[in-house]
C-alpha positions in Angstrom: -138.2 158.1 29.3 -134.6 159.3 30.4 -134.3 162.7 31.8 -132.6 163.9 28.5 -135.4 163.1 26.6 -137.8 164.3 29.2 -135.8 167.9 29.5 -136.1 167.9 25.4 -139.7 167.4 25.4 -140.5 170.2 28.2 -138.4 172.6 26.4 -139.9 171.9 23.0 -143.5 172.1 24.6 -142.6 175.1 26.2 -141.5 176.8 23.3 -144.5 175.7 20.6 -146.5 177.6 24.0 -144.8 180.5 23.6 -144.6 180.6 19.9 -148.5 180.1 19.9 -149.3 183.2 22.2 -146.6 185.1 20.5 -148.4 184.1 17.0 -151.9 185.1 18.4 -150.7 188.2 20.4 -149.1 189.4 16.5 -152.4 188.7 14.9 -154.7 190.8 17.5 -152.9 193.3 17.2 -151.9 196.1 14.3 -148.2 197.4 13.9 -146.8 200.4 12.4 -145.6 198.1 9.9 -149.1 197.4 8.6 -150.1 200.9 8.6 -148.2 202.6 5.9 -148.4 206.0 4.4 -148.9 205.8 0.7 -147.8 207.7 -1.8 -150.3 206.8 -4.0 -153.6 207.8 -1.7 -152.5 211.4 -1.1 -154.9 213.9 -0.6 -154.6 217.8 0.1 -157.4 219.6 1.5 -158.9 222.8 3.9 -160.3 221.6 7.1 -161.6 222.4 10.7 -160.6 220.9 13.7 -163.7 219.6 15.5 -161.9 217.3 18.1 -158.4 216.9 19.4 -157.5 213.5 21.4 -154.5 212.0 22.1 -154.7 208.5 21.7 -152.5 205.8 24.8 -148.8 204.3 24.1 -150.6 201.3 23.5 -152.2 201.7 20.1 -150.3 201.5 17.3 -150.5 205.0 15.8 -150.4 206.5 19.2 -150.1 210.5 19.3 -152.3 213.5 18.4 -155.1 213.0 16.5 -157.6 215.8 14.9 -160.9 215.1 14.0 -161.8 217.2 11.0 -164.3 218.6 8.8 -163.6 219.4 5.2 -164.6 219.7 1.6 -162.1 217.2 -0.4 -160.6 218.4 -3.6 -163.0 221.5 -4.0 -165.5 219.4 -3.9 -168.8 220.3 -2.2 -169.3 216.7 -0.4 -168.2 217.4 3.4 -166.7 214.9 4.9 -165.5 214.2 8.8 -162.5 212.3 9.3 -159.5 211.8 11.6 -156.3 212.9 11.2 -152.9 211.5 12.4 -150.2 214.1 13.2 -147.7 211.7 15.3 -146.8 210.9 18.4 -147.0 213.2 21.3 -144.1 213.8 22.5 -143.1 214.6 19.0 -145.9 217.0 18.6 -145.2 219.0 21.6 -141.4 219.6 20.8 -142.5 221.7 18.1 -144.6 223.5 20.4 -147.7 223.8 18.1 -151.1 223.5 19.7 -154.5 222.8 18.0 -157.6 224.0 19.2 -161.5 223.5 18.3 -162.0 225.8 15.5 -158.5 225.8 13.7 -158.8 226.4 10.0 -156.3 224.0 8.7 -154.7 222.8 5.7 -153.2 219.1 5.6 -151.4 216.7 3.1 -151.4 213.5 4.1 -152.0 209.8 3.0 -156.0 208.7 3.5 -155.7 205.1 4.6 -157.8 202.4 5.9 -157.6 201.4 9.4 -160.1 198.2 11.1 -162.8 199.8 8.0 -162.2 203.7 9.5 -160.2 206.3 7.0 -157.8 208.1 8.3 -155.3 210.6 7.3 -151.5 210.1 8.1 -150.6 213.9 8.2 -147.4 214.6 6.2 -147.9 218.7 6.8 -150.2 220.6 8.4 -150.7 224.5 8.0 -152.4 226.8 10.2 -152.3 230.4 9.0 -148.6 230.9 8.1 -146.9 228.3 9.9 -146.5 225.0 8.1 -145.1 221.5 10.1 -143.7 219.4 8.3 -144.1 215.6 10.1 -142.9 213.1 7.2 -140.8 213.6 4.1 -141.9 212.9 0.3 -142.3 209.6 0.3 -144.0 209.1 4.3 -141.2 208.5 6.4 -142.0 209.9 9.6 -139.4 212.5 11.0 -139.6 211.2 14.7 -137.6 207.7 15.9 -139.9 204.8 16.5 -137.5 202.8 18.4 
């Protein structure tokens, strides 16, 4: 084997390596891509904050969550969920805090998550101030870059 061919043949292994770790590392793990807010699965409800937790730069949906109890539609069924308001940083520019307690009102899009619902916040209101986190259609207001 000449050292053209051999060069060819290291680079070419070396590549299918790194496409294959690329390839797995994509499949383990979920993008904001693949979690979508959808029009279609919006829900409005009344709620109370029972948890707050700010979830690491290395999940997905990183940011402020709120875990919430509510009654769904005017419906008597209670059910606990969590809700995604965004990330952090975006959160505390607005310079809203949540606390144990909060009677809240959110619109959002219910989605599925690894089998867990969650809610991707759209607004949120707490006595008369409403945030506004995504337009109409779900587009998050802060840069994902």
């Amino acid at each position: 084997m000449n050292t053209g061919t051999l060069s060819l043949a290291c680079f070419l292994a070396l590549g299918a390596a790194s496409a294959s770790a690329s390839d797995k590392a994509a499949k383990d793990a979920k993008t904001d891509s693949e979690i979508r807010y959808n029009t279609a699965t919006v829900v409005e409800f009344r709620a109370t904050v029972t948890a707050i937790r700010e979830v690491s730069k290395t999940d997905p949906l990183d940011g402020l969550y709120l875990t919430v109890k509510t009654e769904i539609n005017g419906a008597f069924k209670i059910e606990t969920f969590d809700v995604y308001v965004g990330p952090a940083d975006f959160v505390k520019a607005f310079e809203i805090t949540f606390a144990k307690g909060d009677k809240i009102q959110v619109i959002g899009s219910k989605v599925n998550v690894d089998g867990v619902d969650i809610v991707l916040a759209r607004e949120i209101s707490r006595q008369q101030l409403t945030t506004l986190l995504r337009g109409k259609n779900g587009e998050p207001f802060w840069d994902r870059r």
